[in-house]
Every structure is written in C-alpha cells, then in structure tokens.
N, C-alpha and C positions, 0 to 999 in steps of 0.2 A: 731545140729551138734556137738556143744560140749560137749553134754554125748555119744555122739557116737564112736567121736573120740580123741585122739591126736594131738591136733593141735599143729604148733610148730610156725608159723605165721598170723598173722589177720592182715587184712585193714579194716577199718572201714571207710566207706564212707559216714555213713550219719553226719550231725552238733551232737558232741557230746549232746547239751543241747537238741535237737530232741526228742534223741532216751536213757536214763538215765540208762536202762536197758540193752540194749547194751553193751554200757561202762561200765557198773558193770561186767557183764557175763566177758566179754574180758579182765579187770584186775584180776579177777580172777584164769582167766584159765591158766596165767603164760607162755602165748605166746608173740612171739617179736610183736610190736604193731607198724601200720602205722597208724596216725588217720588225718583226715581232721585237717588242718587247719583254717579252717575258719567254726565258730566264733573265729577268734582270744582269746582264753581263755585270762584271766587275773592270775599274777601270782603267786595267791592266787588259783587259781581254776588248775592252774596246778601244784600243789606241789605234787595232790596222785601221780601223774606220775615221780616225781621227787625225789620222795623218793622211788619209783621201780626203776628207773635209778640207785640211789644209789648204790642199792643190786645188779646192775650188770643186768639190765632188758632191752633189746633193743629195745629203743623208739624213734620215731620219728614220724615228720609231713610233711603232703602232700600237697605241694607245687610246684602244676606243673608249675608257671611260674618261679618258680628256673632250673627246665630243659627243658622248651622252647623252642629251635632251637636258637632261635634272643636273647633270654635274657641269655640262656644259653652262648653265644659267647662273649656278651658282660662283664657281667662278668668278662669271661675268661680276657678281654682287660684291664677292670680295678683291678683284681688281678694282672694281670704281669706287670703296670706300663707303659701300653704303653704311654697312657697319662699323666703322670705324677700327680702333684699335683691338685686335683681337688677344683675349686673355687665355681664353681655354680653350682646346678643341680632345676631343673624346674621337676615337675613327679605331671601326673594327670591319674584318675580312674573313667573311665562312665560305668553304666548298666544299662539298663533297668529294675529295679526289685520292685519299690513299688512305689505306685500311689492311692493311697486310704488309710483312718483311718481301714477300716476292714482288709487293708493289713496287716500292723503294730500290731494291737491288735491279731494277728495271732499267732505274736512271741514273745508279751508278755505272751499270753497266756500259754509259755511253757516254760515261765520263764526267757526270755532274757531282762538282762538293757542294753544292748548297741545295736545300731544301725548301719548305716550304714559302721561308718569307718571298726568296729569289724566283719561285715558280708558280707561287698564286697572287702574289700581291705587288708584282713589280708594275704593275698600270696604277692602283691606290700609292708606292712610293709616290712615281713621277706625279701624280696629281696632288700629294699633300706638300711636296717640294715647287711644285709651281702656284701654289694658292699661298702658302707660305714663308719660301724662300727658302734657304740649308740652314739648318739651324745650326744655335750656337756649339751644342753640346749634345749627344743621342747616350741611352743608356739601353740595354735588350740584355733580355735573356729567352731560351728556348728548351721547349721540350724534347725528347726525342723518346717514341714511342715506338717504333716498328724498325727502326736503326739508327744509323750513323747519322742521318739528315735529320736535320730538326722539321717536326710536324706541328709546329706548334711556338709563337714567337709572342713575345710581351716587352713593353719597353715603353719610354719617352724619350721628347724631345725640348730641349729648350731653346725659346725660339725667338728672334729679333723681337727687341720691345720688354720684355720679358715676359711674355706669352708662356706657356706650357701645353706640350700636348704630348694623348699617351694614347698608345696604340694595341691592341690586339688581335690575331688573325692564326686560324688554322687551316688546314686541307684536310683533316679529318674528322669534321662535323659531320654528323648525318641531314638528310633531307636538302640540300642545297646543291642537286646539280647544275646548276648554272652560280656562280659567283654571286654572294650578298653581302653590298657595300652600307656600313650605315659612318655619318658623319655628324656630331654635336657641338656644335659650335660657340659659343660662348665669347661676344664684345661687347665693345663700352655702348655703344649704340645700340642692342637688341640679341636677338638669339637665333641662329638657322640650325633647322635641322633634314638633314637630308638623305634620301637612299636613292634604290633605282628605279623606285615606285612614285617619288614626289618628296617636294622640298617644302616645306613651313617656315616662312619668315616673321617673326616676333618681335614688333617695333614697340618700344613705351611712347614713343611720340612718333611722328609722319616723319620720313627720310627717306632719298634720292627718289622722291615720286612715290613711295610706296604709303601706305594709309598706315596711324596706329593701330596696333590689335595683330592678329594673325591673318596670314596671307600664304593661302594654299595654293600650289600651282603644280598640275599632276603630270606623266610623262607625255601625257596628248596635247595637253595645254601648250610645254613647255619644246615641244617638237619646231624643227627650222624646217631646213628643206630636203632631207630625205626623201628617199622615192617610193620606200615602202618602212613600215616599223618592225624592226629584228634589236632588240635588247639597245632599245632607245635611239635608235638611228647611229650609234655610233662609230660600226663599223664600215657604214655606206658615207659617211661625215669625213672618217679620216682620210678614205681610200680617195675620194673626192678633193679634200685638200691638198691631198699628197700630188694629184693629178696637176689640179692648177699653179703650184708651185713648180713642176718641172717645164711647165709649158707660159710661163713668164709670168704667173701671179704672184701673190705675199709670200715669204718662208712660212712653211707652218711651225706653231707653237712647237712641238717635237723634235725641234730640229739637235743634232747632235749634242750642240753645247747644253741645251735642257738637258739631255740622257745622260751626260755627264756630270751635272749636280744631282742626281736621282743616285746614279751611281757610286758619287762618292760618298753620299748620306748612306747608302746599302754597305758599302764596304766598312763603313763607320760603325753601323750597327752589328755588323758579324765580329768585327775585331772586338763593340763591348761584348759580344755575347762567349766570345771567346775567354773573355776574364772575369766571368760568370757576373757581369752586368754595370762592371765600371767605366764612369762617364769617360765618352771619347770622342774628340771634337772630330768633325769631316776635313778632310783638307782641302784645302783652298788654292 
C-alpha cells in the first residue's frame, strides 16, 4: 500500500513489538500515526516517536477507554471539578488472557520483557494518569505465575493533593474475555463509581448541575456520536478523533506528550516492582 500510494494517515492496530516491520514502514512513510497503545512502550522505546513529534509529526495513541461512553463522561466530571478534591481512588483490571507457560513464552518469543501490567492495562494507566495527573510516588509489586512476565500486578500511587490510589489488575482471571474496568472514586465533594457498564455519582448536596443523592447514567444513556455501539463507542470515538485532528481539527487528548506521562508512571511502577515494591517517584 505504501509504494502505491500517498498515504497522509495510518493506524496501526497491531502491538507494535508484534509486527517490527510495520512500525518501520509506518515511521517511514512520513504519515500522521495512530498506533496501539498497548504494550504500553517504555520511554526509552518511545523516543523514535518522540523525536518525529519533535519535527512536527502527528502522533498518538489508541486508547479507546479514553473515549468510552462511561469513562468518557466521567472524565469529563473529574476535569471540570465537580467533585472537588479527590482523596481516594480504588481501580482494578480483569481478562481473561494467559493461562499457561506456552502462553507467555509466545510473547517472549517476540521479544516482550513486560507482562501483564504493560499488555492489559496500558489504556487504564493512560486514563488513571490523565484523570489524575503523574503521581508523586508509585509503589507495585507482581506475581508471576506461568513465567518470567508478571501476570498479575498490585500497587499504589501517591497523588497531587495528597490523594492516594491503589490499583490492582490481572490477565489471568477467568470469565472476562473482553477487558473489566471498575473505578471507585472517593472526594471532598461526593463519590463516583464507575465501569464499562455505567457510572453512579453520589453527591451529599447538588454540584455542577447534578441533583443530591445518586445519579445513574448507563452506557446508552451516556453514548455521544458513535455510528454504532461496539464496547462503548470507543474505538469508532478515537479513530474518528484521530481523523479530524490530522485533517485540521483539535490535538487529541492522546497525543504523545500524554503517552509519555503514562509511560514514565509504567516505567516507575516496574522499577518498584523490581525492588519488590519500594516507593519510586516517575520522572519528570
């Protein structure tokens, strides 16, 4: 396709580490580039992309639970302060996806050191680091059940304000082939709680428009302009941002510099997990 034509946009859908060839053709070619987020690169492995940024190169990553329906809104709530200062947040990440050593040695095989956190839950990093910002200090530790890769990750974060949030997430739950996000949120102003199902806002008084008491708003409710509903509109959301952004609309939220605080809070959290769970700030 690309000696054929002009390309002026690519998504790259498959894990960059996958497909190495791909990813070369596609920096190449000097097109604005959507690329999977997940493996969560480290931010050492995203610099080629960051020194095309440099020069003016329109990059980003695909992140459909940033446009969601239900995370989308929510978001929305914690950008505009409805909640005020946020003390707690609770956030965990089930899938079904590896369950045997021949699984694992699959993705070493092609060259991947990191496991689970970096390959099921690099869309929940980037979303808890743009609802929250990079925190001060992260702490992790991981299990490793089927090899060398951790299947299995636990940790906190401490977080501007002094907030605290603590995270856990595996790829070898059962029952969960599709990704299950849940989010508990805890501010001075009220309580959200969220998944990919619907979001519950819990005010003790009336704030930014919303009534006291609970306020349920489900993934049909909470749908924008998707064309059809596939796991919240998200992926028809980014790929569509991604579009009017190379064709002269807003940057989207994704855009490098975000993948690069996502990234270095990851790199953060594997260096603690590496010293079996001592705090270790991200770098700045």
């Amino acid at each position: 396709m690309l000696r054929r034509a002009e390309v002026e946009a690519l998504v790259i859908a498959h894990p960059l580490d996958a497909v190495p060839g791909m990813y070369d053709a596609a920096m190449a070619s000097g097109a604005a580039l959507l690329i999977d987020a997940e493996p969560l690169m480290s931010v050492a492995g995203l610099e080629p992309l960051a020194a095309a940024a440099r020069q003016g190169r329109a990059i980003g990553c695909a992140v459909p639970l940033a446009h969601h329906s239900v995370f989308q809104h929510a978001i929305g709530l914690i950008e505009s302060k409805v909640l005020g200062a946020v003390r707690e947040v609770r956030a965990a990440r089930y899938v079904s996806r590896v369950f045997s050593p021949l699984q694992q040695r699959a993705l070493l095989e092609r060259g991947a050191t990191r496991g689970a956190l970096a390959h099921a839950a690099g869309d929940l990093m980037f979303v808890l680091v743009r609802m929250f910002g990079v925190p001060q200090s992260v702490s992790a530790t991981f299990e490793r059940v089927y090899g060398t890769l951790e299947d299995e990750a636990r940790g906190t974060w401490t977080l501007e304000g002094r907030g605290h949030l603590g995270f856990e997430m595996s790829w070898s739950t059962p029952g969960y082939p599709r990704p299950a996000t849940v989010l508990e949120i805890e501010a001075e102003g009220g309580r959200l709680l969220l998944s990919e199902d619907a979001l519950e806002l819990d005010l003790p008084s009336p704030r930014g428009g919303y009534p006291a008491g609970v306020t349920r708003i489900g993934r049909a409710e909470a749908m924008s302009a998707a064309r059809f509903e596939l796991d919240g509109g998200g992926v028809w959301l980014q790929d569509a941002a991604f579009l009017s952004w190379v064709t002269g609309g807003a940057p989207i939220a994704e855009s490098l510099d975000a993948w690069l605080e996502a990234a270095r809070t990851v790199d953060a959290l594997y260096a603690s997990g590496a010293q079996n769970g001592a705090a270790v700030e991200p770098a700045r």
